[in-house]
N, C-alpha and C positions, 0 to 999 in steps of 0.2 A: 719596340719597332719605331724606327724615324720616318716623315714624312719622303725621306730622300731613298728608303727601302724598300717605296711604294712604286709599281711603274706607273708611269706617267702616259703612257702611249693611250690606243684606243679600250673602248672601255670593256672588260670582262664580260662574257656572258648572264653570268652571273649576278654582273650590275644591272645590265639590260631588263633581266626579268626581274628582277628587283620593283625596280623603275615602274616597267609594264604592270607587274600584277598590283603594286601595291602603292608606288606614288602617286596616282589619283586619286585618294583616299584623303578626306578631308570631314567627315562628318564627328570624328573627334578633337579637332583642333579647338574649338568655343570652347569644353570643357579644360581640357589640358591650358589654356590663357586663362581661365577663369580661375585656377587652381594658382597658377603662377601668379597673379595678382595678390591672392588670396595670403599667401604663402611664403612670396619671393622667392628669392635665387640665394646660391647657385641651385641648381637643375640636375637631378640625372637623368638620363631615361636608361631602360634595361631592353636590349636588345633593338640599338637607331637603326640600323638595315643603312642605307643610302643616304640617311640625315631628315626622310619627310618633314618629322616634330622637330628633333633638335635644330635644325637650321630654321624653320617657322617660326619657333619659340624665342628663338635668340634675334631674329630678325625682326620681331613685334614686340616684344618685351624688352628686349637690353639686357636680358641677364644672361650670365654666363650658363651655359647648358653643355653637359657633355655625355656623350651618349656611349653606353660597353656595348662592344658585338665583336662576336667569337668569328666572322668570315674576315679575313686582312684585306679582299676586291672591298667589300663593303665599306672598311675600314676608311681607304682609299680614297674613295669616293665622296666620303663624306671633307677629307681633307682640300681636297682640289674644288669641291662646289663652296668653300667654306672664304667668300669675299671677303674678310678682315671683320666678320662677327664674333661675338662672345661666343664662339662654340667650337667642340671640338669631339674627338671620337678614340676611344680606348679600344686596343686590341686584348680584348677578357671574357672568360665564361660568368655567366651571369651565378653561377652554380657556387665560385669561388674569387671572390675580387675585395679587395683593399685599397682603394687608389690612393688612401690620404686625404681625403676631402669629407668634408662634412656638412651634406648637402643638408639644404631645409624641404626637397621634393622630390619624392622619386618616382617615375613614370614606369607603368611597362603597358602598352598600346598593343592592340592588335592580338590579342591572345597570347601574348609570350610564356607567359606561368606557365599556360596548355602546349606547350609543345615540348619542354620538359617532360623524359618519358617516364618519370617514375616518380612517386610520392616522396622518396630520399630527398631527388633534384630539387623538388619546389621547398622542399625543407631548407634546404641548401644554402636557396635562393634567399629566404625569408631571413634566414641566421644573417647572412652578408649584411642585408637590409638593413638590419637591427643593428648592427656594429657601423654602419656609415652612415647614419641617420642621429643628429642627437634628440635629445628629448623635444617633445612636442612636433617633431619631424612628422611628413604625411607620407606613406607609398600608397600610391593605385596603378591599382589591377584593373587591367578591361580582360572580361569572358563571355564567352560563350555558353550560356547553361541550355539551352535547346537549339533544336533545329528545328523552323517550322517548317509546316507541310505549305506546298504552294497552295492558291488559294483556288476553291473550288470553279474549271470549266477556262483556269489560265494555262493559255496554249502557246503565247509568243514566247518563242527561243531565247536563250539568253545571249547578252551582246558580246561579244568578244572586246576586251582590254588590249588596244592598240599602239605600237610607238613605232614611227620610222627611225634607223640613225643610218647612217653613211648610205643610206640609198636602199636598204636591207629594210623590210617590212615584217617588222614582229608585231604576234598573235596571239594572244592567253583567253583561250574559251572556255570558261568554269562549266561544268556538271554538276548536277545538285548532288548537295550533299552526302554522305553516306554513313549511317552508326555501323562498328563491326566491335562488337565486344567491348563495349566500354570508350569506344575511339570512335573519333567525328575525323572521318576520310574527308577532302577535299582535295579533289580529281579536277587540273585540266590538261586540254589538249594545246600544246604550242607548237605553231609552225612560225618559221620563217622562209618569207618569198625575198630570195636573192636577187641584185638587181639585172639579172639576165632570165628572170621569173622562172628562174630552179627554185624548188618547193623543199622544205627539209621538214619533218613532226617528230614531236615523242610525248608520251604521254607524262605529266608530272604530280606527283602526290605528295600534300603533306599530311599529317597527323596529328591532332589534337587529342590531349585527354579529355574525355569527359570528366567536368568538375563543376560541381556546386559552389553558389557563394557562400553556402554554410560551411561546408567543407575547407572553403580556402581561408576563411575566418575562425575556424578553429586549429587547424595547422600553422597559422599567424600568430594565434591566440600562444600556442607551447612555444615559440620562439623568443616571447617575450612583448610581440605589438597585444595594437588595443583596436576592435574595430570600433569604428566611428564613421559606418554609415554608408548608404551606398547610390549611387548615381547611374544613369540611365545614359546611354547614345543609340539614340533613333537610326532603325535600319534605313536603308538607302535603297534604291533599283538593284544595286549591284552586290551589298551587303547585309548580313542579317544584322539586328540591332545588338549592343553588348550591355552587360551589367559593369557597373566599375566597382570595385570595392575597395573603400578606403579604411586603411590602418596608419594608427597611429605609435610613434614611440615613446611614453608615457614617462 
């Protein structure tokens, strides 16, 4: 796909809440710099959504950073917000991809392993890793290994994740979390107030697997990485805290 098979008009739905639920998100950015210094470029990430990291990373760093993601709006997006930086964005399932490139980092933020619905997929995931990574290469993983419970006699509501565009007022208000069988639900409510203050909602769910960091360190382990360790990001108002777990290609 070429950048000229992107539309160029106003921005997707799809970008929107992108944007809304997950562009404000900045409590892993320190770590993801610190790696890249650590480490150099070039950069992948697995699964850039709208560009948050890969345009951050290429804009603070200078290295070239390119981000797979299976949605082509996301795609998109990240192409037209992308000012004449070292960065760029692949239309690929993170499950199955070869770019040709032989990155020295590879990112996946935000739980992406966990959204993968089945143990195959993160196997998948891992293999790919190992074949575009050369030796001494780093991938981390940010997860979720728990949900906590709020903290005892906390009664204030949670705030709603806010963005106006063209006059249109969108609204992402997360529900606490929910385990159902091995799966970490994450349920919100999104309306948009149109600018003649018609009101639209529906309710939006993603799904995470629940996973261990042992677990994703021994399923790294049969693909061929090496773990080497693991790294902490502090929850937020808005975000529970994640584990990152770093593997190495030996």
């Amino acid at each position: 796909m070429k950048l000229g098979d992107i539309p160029m008009g106003p921005e997707d739905p799809r970008v929107i809440w992108h944007d809304v639920e997950c562009g404000g998100y900045e409590a892993d950015l320190p770590l993801w710099e610190e790696l890249v210094a650590q480490h150099g470029g070039p950069v992948l990430e697995l699964g850039c959504g709208t560009g948050r990291v890969v345009l951050h990373l290429a804009r603070v760093t200078g290295k070239l950073v390119i981000g797979l993601e299976s949605d082509d709006e996301l795609v998109g997006a990240v192409w037209r917000r992308n000012k004449g930086l070292e960065a760029d964005a692949e239309f690929a399932d993170v499950r199955a991809f070869d770019i040709g490139e032989r990155f020295k980092l590879a990112l996946a933020p935000m739980q992406l392993i966990q959204l993968l619905p089945e143990r195959v997929d993160r196997v998948c995931c891992l293999s790919c890793l190992a074949d575009n990574l050369p030796p001494g290469g780093l991938a981390a993983f940010a997860i979720v290994e728990e949900v906590p419970s709020p903290p005892p006699g906390q009664v204030a509501p949670p705030v709603p994740d806010v963005k106006e565009v063209d006059g249109s007022v969108y609204s992402s208000l997360p529900f606490p979390p929910e385990i159902r069988g091995g799966e970490i639900v994450l349920c919100r409510l999104r309306q948009i107030v149109a600018p003649d203050g018609t009101i639209s909602e529906e309710t939006d769910e993603v799904v995470l697997q629940q996973l261990s960091a042992e677990t994703l360190e021994e399923e790294a382990t049969e693909m061929g990485l090496v773990p080497v360790g693991r790294r902490q990001i502090p929850a937020t108002d808005a975000h529970v805290g994640s584990t990152v777990v770093l593997l190495e290609v030996p």
